[in-house]
C-alpha positions as CSV (number, residue, x, y, z in Angstrom):
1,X,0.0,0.0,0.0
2,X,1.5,3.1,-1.0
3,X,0.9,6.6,0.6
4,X,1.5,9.9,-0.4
5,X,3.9,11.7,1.2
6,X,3.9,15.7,1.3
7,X,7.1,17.5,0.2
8,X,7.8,20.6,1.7
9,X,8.8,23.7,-0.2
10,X,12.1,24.2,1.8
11,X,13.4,21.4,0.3
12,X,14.8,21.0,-3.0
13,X,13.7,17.8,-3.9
14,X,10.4,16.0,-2.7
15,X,10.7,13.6,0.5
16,X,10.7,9.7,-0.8
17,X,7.9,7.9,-0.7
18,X,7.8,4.9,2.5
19,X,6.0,2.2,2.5
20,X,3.6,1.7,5.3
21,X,3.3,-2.5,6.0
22,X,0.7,-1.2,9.5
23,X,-2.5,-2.3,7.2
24,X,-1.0,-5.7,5.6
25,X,0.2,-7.0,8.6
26,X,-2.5,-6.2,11.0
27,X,-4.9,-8.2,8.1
28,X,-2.5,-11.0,8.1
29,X,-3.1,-10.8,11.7
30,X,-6.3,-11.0,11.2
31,X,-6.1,-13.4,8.9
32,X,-4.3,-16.2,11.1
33,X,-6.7,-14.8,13.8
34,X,-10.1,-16.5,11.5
35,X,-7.5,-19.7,11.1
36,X,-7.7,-20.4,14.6
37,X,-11.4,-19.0,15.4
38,X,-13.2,-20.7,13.1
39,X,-12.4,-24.2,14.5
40,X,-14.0,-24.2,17.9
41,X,-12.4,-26.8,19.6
42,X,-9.0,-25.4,18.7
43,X,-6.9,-24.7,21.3
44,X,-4.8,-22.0,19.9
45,X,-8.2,-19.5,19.4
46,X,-8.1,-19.1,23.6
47,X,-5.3,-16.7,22.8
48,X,-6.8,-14.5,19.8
49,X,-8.3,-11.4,20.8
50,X,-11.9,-12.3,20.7
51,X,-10.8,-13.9,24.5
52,X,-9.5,-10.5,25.4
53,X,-12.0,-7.9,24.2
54,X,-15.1,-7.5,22.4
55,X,-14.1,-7.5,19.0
56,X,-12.4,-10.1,16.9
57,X,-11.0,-10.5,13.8
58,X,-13.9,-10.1,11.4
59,X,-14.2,-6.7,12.8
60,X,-10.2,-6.2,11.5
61,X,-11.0,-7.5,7.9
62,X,-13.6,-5.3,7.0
63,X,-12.8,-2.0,8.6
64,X,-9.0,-2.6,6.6
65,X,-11.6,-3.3,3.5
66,X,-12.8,-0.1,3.8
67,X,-9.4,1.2,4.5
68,X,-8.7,-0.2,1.1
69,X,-11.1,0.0,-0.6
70,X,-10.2,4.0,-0.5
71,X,-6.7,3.3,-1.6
72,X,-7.6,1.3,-4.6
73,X,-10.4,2.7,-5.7
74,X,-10.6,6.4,-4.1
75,X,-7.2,7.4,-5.6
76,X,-8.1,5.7,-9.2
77,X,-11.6,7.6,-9.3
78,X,-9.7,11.0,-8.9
79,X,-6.8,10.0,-11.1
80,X,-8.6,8.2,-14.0
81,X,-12.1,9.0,-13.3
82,X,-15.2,7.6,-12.6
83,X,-15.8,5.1,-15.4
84,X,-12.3,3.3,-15.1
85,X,-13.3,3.0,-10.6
86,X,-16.2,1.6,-11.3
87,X,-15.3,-0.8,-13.7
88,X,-12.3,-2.0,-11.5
89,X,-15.0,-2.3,-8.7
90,X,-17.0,-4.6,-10.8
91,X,-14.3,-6.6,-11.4
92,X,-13.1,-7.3,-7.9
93,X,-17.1,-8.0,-6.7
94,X,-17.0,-10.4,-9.7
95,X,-14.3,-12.2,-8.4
96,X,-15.4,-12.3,-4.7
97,X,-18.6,-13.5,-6.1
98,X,-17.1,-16.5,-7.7
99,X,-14.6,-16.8,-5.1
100,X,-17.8,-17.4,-2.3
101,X,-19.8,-19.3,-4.7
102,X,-16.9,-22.0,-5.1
103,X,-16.1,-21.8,-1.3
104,X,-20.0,-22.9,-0.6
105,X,-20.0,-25.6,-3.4
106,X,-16.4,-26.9,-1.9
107,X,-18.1,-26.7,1.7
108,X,-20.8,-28.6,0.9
109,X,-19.7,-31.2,-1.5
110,X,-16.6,-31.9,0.9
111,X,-19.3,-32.5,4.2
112,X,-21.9,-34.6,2.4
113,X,-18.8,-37.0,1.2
114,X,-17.0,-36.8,4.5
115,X,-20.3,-38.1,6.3
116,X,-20.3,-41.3,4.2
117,X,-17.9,-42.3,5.8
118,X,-17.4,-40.6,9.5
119,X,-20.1,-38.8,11.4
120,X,-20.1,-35.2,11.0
121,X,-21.0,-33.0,14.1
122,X,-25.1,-31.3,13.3
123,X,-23.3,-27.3,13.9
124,X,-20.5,-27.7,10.7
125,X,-23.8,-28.4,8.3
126,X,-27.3,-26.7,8.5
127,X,-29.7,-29.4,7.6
128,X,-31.3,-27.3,4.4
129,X,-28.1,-27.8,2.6
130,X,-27.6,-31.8,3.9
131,X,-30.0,-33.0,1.3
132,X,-30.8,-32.4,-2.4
133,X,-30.1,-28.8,-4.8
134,X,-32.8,-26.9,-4.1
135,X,-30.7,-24.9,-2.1
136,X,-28.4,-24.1,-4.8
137,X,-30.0,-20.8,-6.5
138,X,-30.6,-19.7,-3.0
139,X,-26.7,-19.3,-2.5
140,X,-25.8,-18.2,-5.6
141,X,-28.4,-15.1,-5.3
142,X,-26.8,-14.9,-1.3
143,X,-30.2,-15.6,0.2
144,X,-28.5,-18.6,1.7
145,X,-25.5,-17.8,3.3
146,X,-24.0,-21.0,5.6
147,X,-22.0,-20.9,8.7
148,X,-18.5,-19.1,8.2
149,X,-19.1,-18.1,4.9
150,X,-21.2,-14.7,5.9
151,X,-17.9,-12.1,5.2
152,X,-17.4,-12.2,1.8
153,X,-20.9,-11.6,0.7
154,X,-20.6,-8.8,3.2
155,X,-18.0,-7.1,1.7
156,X,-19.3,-7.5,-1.8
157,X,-22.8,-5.5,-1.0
158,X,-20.3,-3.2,1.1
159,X,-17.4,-2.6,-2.2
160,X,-20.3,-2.4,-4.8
161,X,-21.9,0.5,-2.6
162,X,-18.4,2.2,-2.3
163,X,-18.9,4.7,-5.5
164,X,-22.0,5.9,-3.7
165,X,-20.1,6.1,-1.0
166,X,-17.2,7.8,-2.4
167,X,-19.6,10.2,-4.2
168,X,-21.1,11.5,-0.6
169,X,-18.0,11.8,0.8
170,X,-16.4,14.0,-1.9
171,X,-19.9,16.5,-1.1
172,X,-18.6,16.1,3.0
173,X,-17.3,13.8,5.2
174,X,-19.4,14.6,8.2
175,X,-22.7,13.6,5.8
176,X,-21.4,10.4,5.1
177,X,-20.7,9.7,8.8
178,X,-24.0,11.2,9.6
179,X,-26.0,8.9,7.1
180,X,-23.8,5.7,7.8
181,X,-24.2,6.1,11.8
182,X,-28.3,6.7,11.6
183,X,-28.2,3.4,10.0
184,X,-25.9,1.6,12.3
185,X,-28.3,3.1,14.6
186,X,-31.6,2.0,13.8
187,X,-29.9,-1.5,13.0
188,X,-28.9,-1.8,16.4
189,X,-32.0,-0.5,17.9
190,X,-34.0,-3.0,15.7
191,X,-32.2,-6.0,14.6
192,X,-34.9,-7.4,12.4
193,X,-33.7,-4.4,10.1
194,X,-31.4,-6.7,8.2
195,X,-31.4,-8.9,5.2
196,X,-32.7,-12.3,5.5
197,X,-31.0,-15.8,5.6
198,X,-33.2,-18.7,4.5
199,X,-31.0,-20.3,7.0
200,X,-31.0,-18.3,10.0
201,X,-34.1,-16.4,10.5
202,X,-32.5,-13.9,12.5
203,X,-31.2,-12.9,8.7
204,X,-27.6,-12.4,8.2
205,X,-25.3,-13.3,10.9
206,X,-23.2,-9.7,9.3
207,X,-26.2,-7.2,9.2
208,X,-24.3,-5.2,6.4
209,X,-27.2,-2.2,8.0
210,X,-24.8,-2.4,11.2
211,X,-21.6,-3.1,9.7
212,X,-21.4,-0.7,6.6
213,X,-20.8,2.2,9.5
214,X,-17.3,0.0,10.2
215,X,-16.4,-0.3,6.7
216,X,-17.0,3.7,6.4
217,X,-15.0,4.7,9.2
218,X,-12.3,2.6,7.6
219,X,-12.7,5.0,4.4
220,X,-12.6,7.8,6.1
221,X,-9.3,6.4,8.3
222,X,-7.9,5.9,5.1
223,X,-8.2,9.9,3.9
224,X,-7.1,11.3,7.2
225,X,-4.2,9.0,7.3
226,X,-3.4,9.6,3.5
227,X,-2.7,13.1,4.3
228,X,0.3,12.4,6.9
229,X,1.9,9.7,4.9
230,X,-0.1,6.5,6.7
231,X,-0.1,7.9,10.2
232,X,-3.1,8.8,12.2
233,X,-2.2,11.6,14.3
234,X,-0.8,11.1,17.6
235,X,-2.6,12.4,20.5
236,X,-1.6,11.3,24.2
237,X,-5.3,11.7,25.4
238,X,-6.6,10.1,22.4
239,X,-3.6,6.9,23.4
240,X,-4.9,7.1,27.0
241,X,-8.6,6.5,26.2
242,X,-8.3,3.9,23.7
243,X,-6.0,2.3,26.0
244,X,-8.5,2.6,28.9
245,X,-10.9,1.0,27.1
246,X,-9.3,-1.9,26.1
247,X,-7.9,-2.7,29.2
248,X,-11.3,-2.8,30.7
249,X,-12.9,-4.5,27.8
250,X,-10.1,-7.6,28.6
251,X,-11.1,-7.3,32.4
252,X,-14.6,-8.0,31.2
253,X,-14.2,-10.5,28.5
254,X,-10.7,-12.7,29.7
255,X,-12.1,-16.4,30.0
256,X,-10.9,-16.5,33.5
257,X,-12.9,-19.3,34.0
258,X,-11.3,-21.6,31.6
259,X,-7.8,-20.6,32.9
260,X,-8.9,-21.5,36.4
261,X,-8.6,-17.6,37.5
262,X,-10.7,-15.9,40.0
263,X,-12.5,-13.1,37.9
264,X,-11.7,-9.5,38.3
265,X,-14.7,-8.2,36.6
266,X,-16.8,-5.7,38.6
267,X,-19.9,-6.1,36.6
268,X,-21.4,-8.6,34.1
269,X,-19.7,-8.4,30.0
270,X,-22.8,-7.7,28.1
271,X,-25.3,-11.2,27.4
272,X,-25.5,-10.2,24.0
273,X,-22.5,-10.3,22.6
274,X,-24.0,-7.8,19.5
275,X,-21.4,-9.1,16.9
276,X,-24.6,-9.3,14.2
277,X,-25.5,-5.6,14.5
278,X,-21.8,-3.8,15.3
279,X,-22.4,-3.4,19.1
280,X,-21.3,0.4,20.2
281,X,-18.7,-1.9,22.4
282,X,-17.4,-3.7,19.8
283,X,-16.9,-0.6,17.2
284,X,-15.3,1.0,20.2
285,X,-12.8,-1.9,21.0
286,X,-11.6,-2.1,17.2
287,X,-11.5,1.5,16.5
288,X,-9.3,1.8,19.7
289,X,-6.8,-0.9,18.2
290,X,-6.6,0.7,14.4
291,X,-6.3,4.0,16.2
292,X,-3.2,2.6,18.2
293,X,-2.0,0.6,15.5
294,X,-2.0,3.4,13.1
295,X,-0.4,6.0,15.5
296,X,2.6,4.2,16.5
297,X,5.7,5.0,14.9
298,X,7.4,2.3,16.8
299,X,4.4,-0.6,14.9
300,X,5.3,0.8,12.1
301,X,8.8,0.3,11.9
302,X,7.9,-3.3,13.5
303,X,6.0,-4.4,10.4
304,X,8.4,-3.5,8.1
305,X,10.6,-6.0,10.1
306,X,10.8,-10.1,9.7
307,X,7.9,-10.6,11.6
308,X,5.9,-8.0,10.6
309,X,6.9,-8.3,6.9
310,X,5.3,-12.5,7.7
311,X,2.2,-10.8,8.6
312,X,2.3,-8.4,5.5
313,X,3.0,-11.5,3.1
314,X,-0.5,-12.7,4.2
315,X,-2.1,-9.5,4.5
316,X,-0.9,-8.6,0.9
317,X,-2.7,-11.7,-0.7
318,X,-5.7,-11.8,1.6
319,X,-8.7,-12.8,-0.6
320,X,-6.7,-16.0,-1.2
321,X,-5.1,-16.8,2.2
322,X,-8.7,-16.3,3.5
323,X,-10.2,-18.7,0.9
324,X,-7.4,-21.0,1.5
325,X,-8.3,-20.6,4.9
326,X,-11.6,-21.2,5.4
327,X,-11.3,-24.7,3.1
328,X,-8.5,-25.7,6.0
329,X,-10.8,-25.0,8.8
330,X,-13.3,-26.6,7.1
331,X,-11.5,-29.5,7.5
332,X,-10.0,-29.2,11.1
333,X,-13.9,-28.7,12.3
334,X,-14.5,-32.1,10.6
335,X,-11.1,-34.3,11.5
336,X,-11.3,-33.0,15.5
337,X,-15.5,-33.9,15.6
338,X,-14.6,-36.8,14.0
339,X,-11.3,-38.2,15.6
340,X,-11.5,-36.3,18.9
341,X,-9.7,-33.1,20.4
342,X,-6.4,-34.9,21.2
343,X,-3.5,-32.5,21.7
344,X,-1.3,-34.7,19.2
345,X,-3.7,-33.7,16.9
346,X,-4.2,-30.1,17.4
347,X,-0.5,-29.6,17.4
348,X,-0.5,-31.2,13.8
349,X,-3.7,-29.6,12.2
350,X,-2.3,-26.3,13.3
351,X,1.6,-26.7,11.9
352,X,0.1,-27.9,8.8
353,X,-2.1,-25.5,8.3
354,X,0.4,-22.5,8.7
355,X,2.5,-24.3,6.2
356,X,0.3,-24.9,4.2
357,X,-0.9,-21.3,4.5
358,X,2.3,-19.7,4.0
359,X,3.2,-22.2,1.0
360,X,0.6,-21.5,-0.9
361,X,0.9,-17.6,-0.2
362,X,4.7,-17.2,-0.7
363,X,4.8,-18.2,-4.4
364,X,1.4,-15.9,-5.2
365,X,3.1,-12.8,-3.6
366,X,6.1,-13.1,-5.5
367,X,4.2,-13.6,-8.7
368,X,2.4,-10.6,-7.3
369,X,5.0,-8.3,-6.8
370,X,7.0,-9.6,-10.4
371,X,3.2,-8.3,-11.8
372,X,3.5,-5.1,-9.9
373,X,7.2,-4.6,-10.8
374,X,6.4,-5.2,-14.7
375,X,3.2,-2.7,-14.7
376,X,5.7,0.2,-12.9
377,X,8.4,-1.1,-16.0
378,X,6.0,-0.6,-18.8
379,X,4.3,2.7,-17.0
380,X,7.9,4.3,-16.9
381,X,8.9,3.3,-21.0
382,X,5.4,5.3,-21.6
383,X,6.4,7.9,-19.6
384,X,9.5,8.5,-21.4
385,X,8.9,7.6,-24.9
386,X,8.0,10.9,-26.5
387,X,6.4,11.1,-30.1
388,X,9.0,12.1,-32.7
């Protein structure tokens, strides 16, 4: 992700350019975050920070979406207008369209011919899709939308909305927040304002009415940090009360319980968890880590590390490291309800699935970044070639 930097007129030549890895890395956070989550009986998601706090990672993925989604398609509006954004847009809903539709065909087919020959626990497969293809046009058209495969089709309502979006908040910023938080709003005031699942009839387990306000403030993060080259701006009062919060958030939320700990919470987490609608605590937990994360000089000289630049790799290819993903939890739900929850298992489902993770997303960003380095090639021999 590159972002501008401003040169300063004292200076004879413009300031160069740096790279800020903050965004990749905290979605390949993210994105090993969902590898462990979405297996329940995994042992490694006690330690992900849906055990220490309100939010978890699905609250990362789409408010760095919308963080994104300004970088890739904000900047190419303005430079190449609105024809060539919208067009692009298309084109990446098209392919998160057919990336969920094979995702739900995989899911399915793999489940009915896994249970032929072990028994597969009633919660990985809702009994409309156990039987028959009735159920087919009902995915394809999203008014079916199983059990851990509810974020993409999220994000596709949410990136095909983003040139209305964009258009609003080139008239003002403040009516864009206004309009997007009256409808996170009345979502969370009344939850049957959603859009319905034929297999949930509480409707989508993402209201998009709720979470569009996250994706928004991730667009709007992205044009305040674009003008101070990536960096939110740092405020000691602001670091203090994000910091307050989430330290009170983990005193409501750690599992002290399962750790054998005597509970240091002086009042009840809420019952309702409110991760359908965008509960005010959970949009204030994320926004209180972005706000950190993006204000920290010292993270972002972290990320452009080793460790950080792991994260990154991940973060960089994300569509297909989540895809990837959600096929190999998929498959650690079904060998631990089949075989048991031994540790000697656990230990080996989870080092193969961060090889295989990382094997499969080492060779796609290299191919990535030999794309990228061949597009700034040919850009460059335009630039200089002048008509005779």
């Amino acid at each position: 992700m590159q972002l501008p930097v401003s040169s300063s007129e004292a200076q004879p030549l413009p300031r160069k350019h740096t790279r800020d890895h903050r965004v990749d890395a905290l979605r390949g956070a993210a994105l090993l975050m969902m590898l462990a989550d979405h297996v329940p009986d995994n042992l490694i998601n006690r330690i992900t920070i849906r055990n220490f706090g309100f939010a978890d990672a699905a609250e990362i993925f789409v408010l760095l979406a919308g963080y994104a989604s300004y970088l890739a398609y904000g900047r190419l509006i303005d430079r190449a207008g609105w024809s060539s954004g919208i067009r692009r847009i298309l084109s990446r809903c098209t392919k998160l369209y057919l990336y969920q539709t094979a995702l739900t065909l995989v899911f399915v087919w793999t489940v009915r011919h896994w249970r032929h020959y072990e028994p597969v626990p009633d919660y990985i497969l809702e009994p409309q899709l156990a039987h028959g293809y009735g159920w087919l046009w009902r995915t394809l058209t999203f008014d079916a939308l199983p059990s851990y495969l509810n974020i993409l089709p999220v994000y596709i309502v949410l990136l095909a909305l983003f040139p209305l979006i964009y258009a609003v908040l080139k008239k003002s910023t403040w009516l864009l927040l206004g309009i997007s938080s009256a409808i996170w709003g009345a979502a969370n005031i009344d939850p049957h304002i959603t859009i319905p699942n034929w297999l949930d009839s509480n409707g989508w387990y993402l209201n998009p009415f709720g979470w569009q306000f996250l994706y928004i403030l991730g667009v709007v993060g992205a044009v305040w940090a674009s003008r101070h080259n990536g960096d939110l701006p740092s405020r000691t009062w602001a670091k203090v009360l994000c910091s307050g919060y989430l330290i009170g958030a983990f005193i409501l939320c750690f599992p002290y319980e399962y750790w054998h700990l005597g509970s240091l919470r002086l009042f009840p987490a809420p019952l309702n968890n409110g991760k359908a609608t965008l509960a005010i605590w959970r949009l204030f937990d994320i926004m209180s880590i972005f706000y950190l994360v993006q204000s920290s000089s010292l993270l972002r000289r972290l990320s452009a590390d080793r460790l950080g630049q792991v994260l990154a790799l991940l973060g960089r290819n994300s569509l297909e490291v989540f895809s990837f993903g959600t096929v190999l939890d998929l498959l650690g739900r079904l060998i631990l309800g089949s075989f048991g929850t031994g540790l000697g298992l656990q230990i080996l489902i989870n080092v193969l699935g961060l090889l295989l993770t990382f094997a499969m997303a080492v060779p796609l960003d290299r191919s990535r970044q030999r794309a990228k380095a061949a597009r700034a090639s040919t850009a460059l021999q335009t630039a200089t070639v002048r008509p005779g």
